[in-house]
Every structure is written in C-alpha cells, then in structure tokens.
C-alpha positions in Angstrom: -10.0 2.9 14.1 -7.1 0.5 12.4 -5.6 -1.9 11.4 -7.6 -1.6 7.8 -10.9 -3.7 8.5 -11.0 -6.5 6.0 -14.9 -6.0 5.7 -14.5 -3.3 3.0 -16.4 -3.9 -0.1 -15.0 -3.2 -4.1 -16.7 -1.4 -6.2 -16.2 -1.1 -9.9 -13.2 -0.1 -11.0 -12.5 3.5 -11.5 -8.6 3.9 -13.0 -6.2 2.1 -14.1 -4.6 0.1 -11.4 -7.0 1.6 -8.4 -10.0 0.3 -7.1 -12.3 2.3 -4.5 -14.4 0.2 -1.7 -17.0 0.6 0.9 -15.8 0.8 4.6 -17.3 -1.5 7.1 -20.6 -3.0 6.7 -22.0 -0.4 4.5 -23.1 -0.1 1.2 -20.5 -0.2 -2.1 -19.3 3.0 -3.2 -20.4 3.5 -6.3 -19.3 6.4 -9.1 -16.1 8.0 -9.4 -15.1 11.1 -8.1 -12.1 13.8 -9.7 -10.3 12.4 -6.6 -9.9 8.8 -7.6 -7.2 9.4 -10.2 -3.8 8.6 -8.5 -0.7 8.6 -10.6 -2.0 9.4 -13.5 1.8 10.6 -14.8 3.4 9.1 -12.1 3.5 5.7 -13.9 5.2 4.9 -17.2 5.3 1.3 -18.8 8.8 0.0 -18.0 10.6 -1.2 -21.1 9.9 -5.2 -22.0 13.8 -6.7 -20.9 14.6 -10.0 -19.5 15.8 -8.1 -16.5 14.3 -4.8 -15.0 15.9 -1.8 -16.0 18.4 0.5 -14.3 16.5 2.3 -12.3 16.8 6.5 -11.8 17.3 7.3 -8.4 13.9 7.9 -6.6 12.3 5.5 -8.7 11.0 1.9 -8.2 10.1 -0.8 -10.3 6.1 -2.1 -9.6 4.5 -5.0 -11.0 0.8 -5.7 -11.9 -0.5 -9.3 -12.8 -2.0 -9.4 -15.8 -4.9 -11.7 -15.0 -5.5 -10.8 -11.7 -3.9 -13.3 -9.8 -0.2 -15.1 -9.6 1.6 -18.0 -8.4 4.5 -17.3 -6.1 7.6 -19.3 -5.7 10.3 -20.2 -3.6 12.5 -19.6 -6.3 14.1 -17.5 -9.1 14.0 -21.0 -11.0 12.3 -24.8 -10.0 11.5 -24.2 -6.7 8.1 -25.1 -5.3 5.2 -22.9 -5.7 4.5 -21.4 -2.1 1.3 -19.5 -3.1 -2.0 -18.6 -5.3 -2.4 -14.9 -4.7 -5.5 -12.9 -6.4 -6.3 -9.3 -5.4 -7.2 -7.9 -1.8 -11.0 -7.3 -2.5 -12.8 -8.7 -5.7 -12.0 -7.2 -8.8 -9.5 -5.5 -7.6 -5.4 -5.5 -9.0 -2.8 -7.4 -7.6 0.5 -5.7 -7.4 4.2 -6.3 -6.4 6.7 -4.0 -5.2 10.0 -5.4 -7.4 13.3 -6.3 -5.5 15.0 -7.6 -8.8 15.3 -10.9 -11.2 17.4 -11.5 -13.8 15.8 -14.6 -15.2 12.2 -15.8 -16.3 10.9 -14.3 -12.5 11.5 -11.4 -10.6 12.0 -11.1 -6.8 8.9 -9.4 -5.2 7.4 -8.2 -1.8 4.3 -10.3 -0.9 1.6 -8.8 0.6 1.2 -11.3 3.3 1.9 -12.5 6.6 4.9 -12.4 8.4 5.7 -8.8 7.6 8.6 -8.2 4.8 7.9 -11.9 2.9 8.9 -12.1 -0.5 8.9 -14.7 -3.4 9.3 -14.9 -7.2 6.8 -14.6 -9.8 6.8 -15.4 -13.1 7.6 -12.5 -16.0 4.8 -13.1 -17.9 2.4 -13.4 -15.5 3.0 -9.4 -14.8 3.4 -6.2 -16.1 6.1 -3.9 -14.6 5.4 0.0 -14.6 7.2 2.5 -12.6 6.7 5.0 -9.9 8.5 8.0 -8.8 6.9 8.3 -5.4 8.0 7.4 -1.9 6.6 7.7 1.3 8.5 7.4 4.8 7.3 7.6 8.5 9.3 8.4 11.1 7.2 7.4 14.4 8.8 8.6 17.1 9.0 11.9 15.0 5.4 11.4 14.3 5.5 12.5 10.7 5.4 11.2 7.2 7.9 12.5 4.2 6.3 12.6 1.1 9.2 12.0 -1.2 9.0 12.3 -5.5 11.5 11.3 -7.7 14.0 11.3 -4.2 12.7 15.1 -3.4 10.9 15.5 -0.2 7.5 17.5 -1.1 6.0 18.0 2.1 6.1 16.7 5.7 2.8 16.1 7.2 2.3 14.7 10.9 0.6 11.4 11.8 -0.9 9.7 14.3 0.6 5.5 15.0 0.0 2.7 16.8 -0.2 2.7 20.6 2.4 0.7 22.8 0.7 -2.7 22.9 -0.1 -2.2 19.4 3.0 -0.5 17.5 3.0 0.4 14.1 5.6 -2.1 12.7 9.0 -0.9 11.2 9.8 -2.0 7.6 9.5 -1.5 4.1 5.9 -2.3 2.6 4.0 -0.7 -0.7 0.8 0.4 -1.3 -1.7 -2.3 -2.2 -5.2 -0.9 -2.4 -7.0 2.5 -2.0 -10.2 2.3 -0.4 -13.0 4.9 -0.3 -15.1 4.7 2.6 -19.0 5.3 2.5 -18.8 8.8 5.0 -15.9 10.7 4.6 -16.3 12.3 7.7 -15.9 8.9 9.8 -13.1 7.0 11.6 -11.2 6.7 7.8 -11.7 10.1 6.8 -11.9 10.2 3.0 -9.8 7.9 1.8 -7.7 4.8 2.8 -4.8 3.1 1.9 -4.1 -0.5 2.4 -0.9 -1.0 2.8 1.3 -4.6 2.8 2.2 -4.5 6.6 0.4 -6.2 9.3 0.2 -5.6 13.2 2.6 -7.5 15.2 0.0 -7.9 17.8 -3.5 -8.1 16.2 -4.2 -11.7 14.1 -7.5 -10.1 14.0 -9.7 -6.6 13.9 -12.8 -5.6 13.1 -13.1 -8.7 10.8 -10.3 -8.6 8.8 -6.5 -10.3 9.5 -5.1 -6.9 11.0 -3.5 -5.4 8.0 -2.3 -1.9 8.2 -3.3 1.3 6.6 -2.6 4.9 6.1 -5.8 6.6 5.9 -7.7 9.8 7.3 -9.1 10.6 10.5 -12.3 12.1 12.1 -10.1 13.5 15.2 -7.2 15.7 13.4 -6.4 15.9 17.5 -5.0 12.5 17.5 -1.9 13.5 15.1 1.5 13.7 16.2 0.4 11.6 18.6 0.1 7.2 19.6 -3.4 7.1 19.1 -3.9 3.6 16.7 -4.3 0.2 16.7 -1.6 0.4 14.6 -2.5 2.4 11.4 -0.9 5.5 9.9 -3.3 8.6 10.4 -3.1 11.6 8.5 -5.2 14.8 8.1 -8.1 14.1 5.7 -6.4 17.1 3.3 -3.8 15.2 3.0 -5.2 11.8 2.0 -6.9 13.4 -0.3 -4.2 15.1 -1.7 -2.2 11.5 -1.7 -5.4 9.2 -3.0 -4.7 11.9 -6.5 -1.0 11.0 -6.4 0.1 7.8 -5.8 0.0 5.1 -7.6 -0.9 1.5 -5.7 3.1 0.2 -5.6 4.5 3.0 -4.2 7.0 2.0 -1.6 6.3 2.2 2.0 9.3 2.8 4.8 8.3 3.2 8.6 11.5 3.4 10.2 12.1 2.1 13.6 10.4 4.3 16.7 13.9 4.2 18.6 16.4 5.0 15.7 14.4 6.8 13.4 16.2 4.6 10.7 
C-alpha cells in the first residue's frame, strides 16, 4: 500500500524532533518503544551565524521551526509571503531541508506540491541542526544506499512504484516517522513520510498522495515495481533506519533510466 495515507493519527511525542502515529483508521499509538530514537548523535546544534556554516562533506544543514509552524516567502528579502505551513499531523515538527541564505532567511525545500518547491523562511523562526545521513534510491537498480557522513553503510533492495504510478525522481527529506498500529501490516513497522508526492495520484487512501519509505508485509515484492509509488524496504531494515535518522535527512531517487 502507498503513497503514505494522510489518515495517520499523532500521538504524543516521543524524541526530540520525531513523532510516531497511528496508520489508517486505527487507534493512536500510544507509548514509546527503544525503537523510536532516531539520530540520537546524528544531530548536533549548528552554530548561531547569520549564514549557515561550511558544511563537512556528507553533511547537511536541517531546520526545525521553533513554534511549530512558519511563513514561507517568495524571497530572501520583501517578497510576498506564499505560505503558512504547520507540521504534517498535529503536534508534530515542522522541518526544512536547507539549500542556503545568507541574509535574515534561508533557502529551503517545502514539503509541498509540485515536487522539489522551495521558499525562504525567516532565521528566527527556526533552529538549524545537522545531519550526517543520506539516503539514495536507484530504481531501476531497485536498491537504496544508506550513506553516513558520505560512506555508503549498507545497500538494501526496495520495492517502487509501478508504471502508471512511478516513484518520482528528485531530491526530498524526511518529514515525519510514523508508527503504524500492526507491524505486521501493509507498512510494516515503521514509516517514513517523505516530501515527495506521486506524479499521478492527487489522491490515496485519503490523504493528497505523498510518498513514503516504509516496511512491507510481502518482503516478495522487493527488487521489484510493486507500489503505488512508495519506497518499500524489508521491515529489518526500517527498523534499523526509524533508530538512525533523523527527520531532515536528505532524500535522492535518481532517475529510473539514468540511474543519476
């Protein structure tokens, strides 16, 4: 099942920038689990600066509004505001993946429709942190690099979108991480929204057809097209990735005929 289904429901949050939901139409997850603590020492408070700081190879800058919610604009300065955004399920953070700024805002990726928007946002409406982690899929290669601090650390293989509904090409970020009510269902464990959306689907399952990399109760289906559009991986793995990265990690799903 995919894209992400917008029906998920927070629950309380458990870590610093993470927040865990329901799946579906089913009750909140409650509690917290030794799972739910990605990037623990991943992410390190980037120093205050009126520009964002040279950057380590393997390493990008992510930023977290402070209040929940911020105003995007069309530009680094003036400019028209362009949107209110808040987090993608209540209570939960809203983060940016940071393309630069020099000035009172900084350049971001938007979470939104049409895939790979961006807009400004003001300094002090944020707080910038850093990650060391990466993750690229290659879909005609059917896998997904795990990259840290620019070293690939494993290489695991994924199921993508079918023909009619490809998995788009592009660089996104983590937004949320979800925790659905059975682990052993269509989501596996755990799921990652992610700041893509399906070329094809306006609409599934209720939500506005946003992408995710998530688990999978038919392990079959990898290295294969299997999805509406969604990244699947083997529920191990998720797992493995819902204790490692933080939400802001960048996102690349290179092109199915290049592999670029």
């Amino acid at each position: 099942m995919s894209p992400v289904a917008r029906t998920f429901r927070s629950s309380a949050p458990l870590v610093a920038a993470v927040v865990l939901a329901a799946c579906a139409v089913g009750p909140s997850a409650g509690g917290s689990s030794p799972a739910a603590r990605p990037g623990r020492s991943s992410i390190s408070t980037a120093p205050p600066a009126n520009r964002p700081a040279t950057l380590a190879p393997g390493t990008s800058l992510v930023a977290r509004a402070v209040n929940g919610s911020a105003d995007v604009y069309s530009a680094a300065s003036g400019g028209r505001r362009t949107a209110h955004l808040t987090g993608p399920t209540p209570g939960a953070p809203l983060v940016f993946q940071v393309i630069d700024g020099q000035t009172d805002r900084i350049r971001v990726r938007l979470p939104v429709r049409p895939d790979g928007s961006t807009g400004w946002v003001d300094r002090a409406a944020v707080r910038t942190f850093t990650t060391t982690w990466q993750l690229v899929v290659d879909p005609g290669a059917h896998v997904l690099q795990v990259r840290h601090a620019g070293r690939v650390t494993e290489t695991d293989p994924v199921g993508i979108g079918q023909g009619v509904s490809p998995t788009p090409a592009g660089r996104y970020y983590v937004t949320e991480l979800l925790r659905p009510p059975d682990p052993t269902g269509s989501y596996g464990p755990y799921a990652f929204g992610l700041s893509a959306y399906s070329p094809t689907l306006t609409q599934f399952a209720g939500g506005p057809g946003q992408i995710g990399l998530h688990g999978t109760d038919d392990p079959a289906g990898l290295g294969h097209d299997v999805s509406h559009g969604c990244i699947r991986v083997a529920n191990a793995v998720i797992t493995r990735l819902a204790q490692e990265l933080p939400l802001g990690t960048p996102v690349e799903i290179r092109s199915v005929r290049t592999g670029r």
